[in-house]
N, C-alpha and C positions, 0 to 999 in steps of 0.2 A: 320607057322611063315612067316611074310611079308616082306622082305629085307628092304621096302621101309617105314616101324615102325621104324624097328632098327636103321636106318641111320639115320631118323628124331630124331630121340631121342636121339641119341651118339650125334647129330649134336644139339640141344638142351640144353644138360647137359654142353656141354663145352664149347657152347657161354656164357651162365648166367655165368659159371664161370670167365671165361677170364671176363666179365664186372663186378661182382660182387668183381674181386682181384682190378680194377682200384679203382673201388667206395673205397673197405675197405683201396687201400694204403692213400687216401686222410683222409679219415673217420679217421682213427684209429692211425695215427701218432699224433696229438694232444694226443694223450690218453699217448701214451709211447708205444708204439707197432710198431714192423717193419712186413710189410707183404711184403713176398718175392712172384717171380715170381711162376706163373703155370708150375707143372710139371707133367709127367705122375708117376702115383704110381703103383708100381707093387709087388708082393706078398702080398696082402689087403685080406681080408674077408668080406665076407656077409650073412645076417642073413637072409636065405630062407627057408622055409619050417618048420621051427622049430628048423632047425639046422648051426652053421656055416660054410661056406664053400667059400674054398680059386676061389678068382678072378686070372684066371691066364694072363689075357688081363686088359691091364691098365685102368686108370680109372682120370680126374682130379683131382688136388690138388691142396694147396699151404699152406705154413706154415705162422704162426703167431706165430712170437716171442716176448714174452718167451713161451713158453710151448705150442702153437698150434695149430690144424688145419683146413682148411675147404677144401670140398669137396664134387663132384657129385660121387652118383651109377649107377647104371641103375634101383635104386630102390630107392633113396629118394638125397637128400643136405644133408649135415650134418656140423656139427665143432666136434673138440675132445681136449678135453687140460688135460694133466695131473700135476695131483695134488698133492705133497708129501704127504704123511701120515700123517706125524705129524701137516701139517694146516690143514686136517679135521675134522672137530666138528660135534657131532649130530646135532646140530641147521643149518649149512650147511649144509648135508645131506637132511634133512626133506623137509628142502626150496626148495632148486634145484628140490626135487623129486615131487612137489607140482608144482612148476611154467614149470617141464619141463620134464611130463611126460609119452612122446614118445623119451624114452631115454637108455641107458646103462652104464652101471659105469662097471670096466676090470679093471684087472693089467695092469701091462706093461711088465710082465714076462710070465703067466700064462694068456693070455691076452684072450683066447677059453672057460674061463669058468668065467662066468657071475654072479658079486654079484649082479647086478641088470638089467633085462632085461624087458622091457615095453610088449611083449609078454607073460609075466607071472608075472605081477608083484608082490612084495613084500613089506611088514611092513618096514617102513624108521628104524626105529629102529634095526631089524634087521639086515636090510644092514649096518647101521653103525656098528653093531657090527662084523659082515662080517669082515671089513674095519678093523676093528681094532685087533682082532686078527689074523688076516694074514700075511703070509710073507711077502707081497707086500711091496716096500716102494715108490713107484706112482703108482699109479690110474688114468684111465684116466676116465672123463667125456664126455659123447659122447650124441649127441641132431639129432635128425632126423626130416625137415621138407619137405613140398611136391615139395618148391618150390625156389627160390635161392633169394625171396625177404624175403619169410617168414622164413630164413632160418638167411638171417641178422638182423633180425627184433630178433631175439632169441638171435642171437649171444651178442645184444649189450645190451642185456637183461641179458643173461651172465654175460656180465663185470661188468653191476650193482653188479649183487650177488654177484661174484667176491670179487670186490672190499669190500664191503661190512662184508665178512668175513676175506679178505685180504689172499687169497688161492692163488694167482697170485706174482710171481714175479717183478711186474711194480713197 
């Protein structure tokens, strides 16, 4: 391991972030959306190996409210917004799982075991019914890209769907 990867890369993940929270407060306030400051997040998870496993060193974030988040790993960008129960539809499910998927769908309780994870994927059908018989009563939606552009480029691609189903609080 090279100290001087690691650094470039920490140093990497949470420039695009810091520039990527500027862009989204301007971007996304029009919409109805407040994006708060960059924080460090700490007791996260990451999905390596085949398995999840807790990040015990922080990692950038920042929220979007209502409902959610965006942020670097040291393994991809992502956003995560959860969803109540009762607004999701199979016809959501199908779609998001169609337009975006290198993805995860998780409780919010129960949040280490995965009704839908892009490493094994599954029949949207079935995850909706996942979804539905579960205790859960949010869900979060979770999107993984390589990069903090391609990352908002999904995200606003989201909000279509979003909106669309009307799964979002705005």
């Amino acid at each position: 391991m090279k100290m001087i990867e690691i650094h470039n890369h920490l140093n990497k993940i949470w420039g695009e972030i810091f520039e990527l929270n500027e862009v989204l407060r301007e971007k996304l306030k029009p919409l109805g959306f407040k994006v708060e400051p960059v924080e460090e997040v700490f007791n996260a998870y990451i999905f390596l190996e085949g398995e999840w496993r807790e990040m015990l060193y922080p990692h950038p974030a920042f929220e979007i409210k209502p409902q959610g988040e965006v942020g670097a790993t040291i393994q991809s960008f992502y956003f995560v917004f959860g969803i109540p129960k009762e607004k999701i539809t199979k016809e959501f499910v199908v779609e998001f799982l169609k337009r975006f998927p290198k993805s995860y769908i998780y409780g919010t309780e129960n949040f280490l075991e995965d009704i839908y994870n892009h490493h094994s994927p599954r029949n949207p059908d079935e995850v909706y019914m996942d979804i539905k018989r579960g205790q859960e009563q949010v869900f979060q939606f979770e999107v993984e890209a390589e990069d903090s552009q391609d990352i908002e480029n999904k995200l606003f691609e989201f909000i279509e769907l979003a909106k669309k189903y009307k799964v979002l609080e705005i």
